[in-house]
C-alpha positions in Angstrom: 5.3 -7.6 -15.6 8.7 -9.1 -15.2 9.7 -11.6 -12.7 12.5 -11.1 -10.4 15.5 -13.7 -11.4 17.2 -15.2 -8.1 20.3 -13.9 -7.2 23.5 -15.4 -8.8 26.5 -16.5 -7.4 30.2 -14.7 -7.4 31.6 -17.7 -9.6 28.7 -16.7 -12.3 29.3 -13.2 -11.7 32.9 -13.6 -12.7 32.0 -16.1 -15.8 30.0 -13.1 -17.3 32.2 -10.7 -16.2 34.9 -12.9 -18.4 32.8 -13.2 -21.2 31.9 -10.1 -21.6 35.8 -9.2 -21.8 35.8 -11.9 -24.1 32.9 -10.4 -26.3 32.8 -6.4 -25.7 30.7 -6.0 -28.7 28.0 -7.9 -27.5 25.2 -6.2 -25.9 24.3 -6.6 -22.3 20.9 -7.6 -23.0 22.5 -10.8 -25.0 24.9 -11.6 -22.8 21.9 -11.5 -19.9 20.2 -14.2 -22.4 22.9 -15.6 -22.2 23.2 -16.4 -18.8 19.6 -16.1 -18.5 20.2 -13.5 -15.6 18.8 -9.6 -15.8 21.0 -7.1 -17.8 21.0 -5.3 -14.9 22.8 -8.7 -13.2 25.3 -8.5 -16.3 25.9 -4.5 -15.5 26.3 -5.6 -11.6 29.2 -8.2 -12.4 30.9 -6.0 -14.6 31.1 -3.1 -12.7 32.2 -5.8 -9.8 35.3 -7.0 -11.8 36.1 -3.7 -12.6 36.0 -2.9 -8.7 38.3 -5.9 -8.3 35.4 -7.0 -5.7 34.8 -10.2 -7.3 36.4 -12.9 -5.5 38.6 -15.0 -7.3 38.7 -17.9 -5.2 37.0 -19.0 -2.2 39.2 -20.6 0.8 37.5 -23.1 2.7 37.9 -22.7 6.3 36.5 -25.1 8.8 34.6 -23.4 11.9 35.5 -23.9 14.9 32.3 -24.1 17.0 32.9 -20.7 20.0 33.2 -23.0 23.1 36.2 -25.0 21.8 37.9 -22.0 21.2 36.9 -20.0 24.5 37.8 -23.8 26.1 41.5 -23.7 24.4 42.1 -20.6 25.5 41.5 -21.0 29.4 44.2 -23.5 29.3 47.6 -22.5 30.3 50.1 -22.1 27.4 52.1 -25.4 28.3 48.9 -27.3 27.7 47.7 -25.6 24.8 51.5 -25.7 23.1 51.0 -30.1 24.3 47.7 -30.8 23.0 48.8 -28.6 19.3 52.0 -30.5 19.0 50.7 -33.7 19.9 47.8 -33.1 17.1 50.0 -32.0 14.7 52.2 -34.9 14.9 48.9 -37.1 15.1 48.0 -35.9 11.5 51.6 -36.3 10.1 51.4 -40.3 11.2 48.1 -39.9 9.9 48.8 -39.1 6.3 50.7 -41.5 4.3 50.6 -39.7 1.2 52.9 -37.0 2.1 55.9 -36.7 0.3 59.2 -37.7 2.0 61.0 -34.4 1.0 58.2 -33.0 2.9 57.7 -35.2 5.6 61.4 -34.5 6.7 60.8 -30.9 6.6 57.8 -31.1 9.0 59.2 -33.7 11.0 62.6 -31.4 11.4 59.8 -28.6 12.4 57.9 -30.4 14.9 61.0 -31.3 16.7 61.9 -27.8 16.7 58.2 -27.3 18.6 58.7 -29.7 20.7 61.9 -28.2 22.0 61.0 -25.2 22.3 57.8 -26.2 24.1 60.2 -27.9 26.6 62.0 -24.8 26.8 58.2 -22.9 27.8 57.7 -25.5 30.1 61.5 -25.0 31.9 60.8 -21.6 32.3 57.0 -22.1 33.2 58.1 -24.5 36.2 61.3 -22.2 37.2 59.2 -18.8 37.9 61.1 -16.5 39.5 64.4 -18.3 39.1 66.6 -17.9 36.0 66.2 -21.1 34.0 69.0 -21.5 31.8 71.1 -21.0 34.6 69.4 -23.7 36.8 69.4 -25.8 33.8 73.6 -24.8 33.4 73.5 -25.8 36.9 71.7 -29.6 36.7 73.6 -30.2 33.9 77.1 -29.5 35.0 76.3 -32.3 37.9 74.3 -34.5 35.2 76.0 -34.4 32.0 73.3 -35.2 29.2 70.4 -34.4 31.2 67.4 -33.1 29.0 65.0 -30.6 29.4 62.2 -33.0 31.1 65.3 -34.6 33.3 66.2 -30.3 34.0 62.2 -29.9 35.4 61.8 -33.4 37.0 64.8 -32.6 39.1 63.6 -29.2 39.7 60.2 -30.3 41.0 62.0 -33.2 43.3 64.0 -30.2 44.8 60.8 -27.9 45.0 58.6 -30.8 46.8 61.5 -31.6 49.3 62.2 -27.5 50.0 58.4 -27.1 50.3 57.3 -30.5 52.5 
């Protein structure tokens, strides 16, 4: 009567399935030995690797629990856009170890977010009007005037149109 061995994991399965490539004299039944697995375990992970169904690394990946992603996405994009930028750039004051070659590069990225997030946010508050145009506009009559300068005068204009 043979007892059942417990079930072994894909990082043993590919460590047979290499030494058996190493060793393809030995028999299966040594090679279970071994590894003190089955033979019929030893036949699994070599028929596995020769699938090409044995993984060859894992990626961790952190879970996000199904309420904070169902509670990110009822947020409008503007918000969603804020709060990602805002956490990226959290973690890149964060971490002190990063290179400065690639600090500069994600620095020079996260300003490109940002300005395009101001550039969402423009059009987000300008909804049925042409924004560059209103933006053209402000900023022929305020030279220099940034993107937040573009929507605060906007929503002074809307609020005194509206009251």
């Amino acid at each position: 009567m043979s007892t059942q061995k417990p079930r072994i994991t894909d990082s043993m399965r590919r460590k047979i399935a290499a030494y058996k490539k190493k060793h393809p004299d030995d028999p299966v039944s040594d090679v279970a030995r071994y590894f003190n697995v089955t033979p019929r375990q030893v036949e699994w992970a070599m028929k596995r690797d020769s699938d090409g169904k044995l993984k060859t690394n894992k990626t961790s990946r952190t879970r996000q629990p199904v309420e904070r992603i169902s509670a990110a996405l009822t947020h409008d994009t503007d918000t969603l856009l804020t709060e990602q930028h805002r956490y990226a750039l959290a973690q890149l004051t964060a971490d002190k170890n990063i290179p400065v070659h690639e600090r500069v590069k994600l620095l020079a990225d996260l300003t490109f977010i940002r300005k395009t997030l101001q550039q969402v946010m423009l059009q987000g508050h300008m909804r049925g009007v042409d924004a560059e145009i209103l933006a053209a506009v402000v900023r022929m009559h305020v030279p220099g005037a940034s993107d937040d300068d573009v929507i605060k005068i906007y929503m002074e204009a809307k609020a005194s149109i509206t009251t």
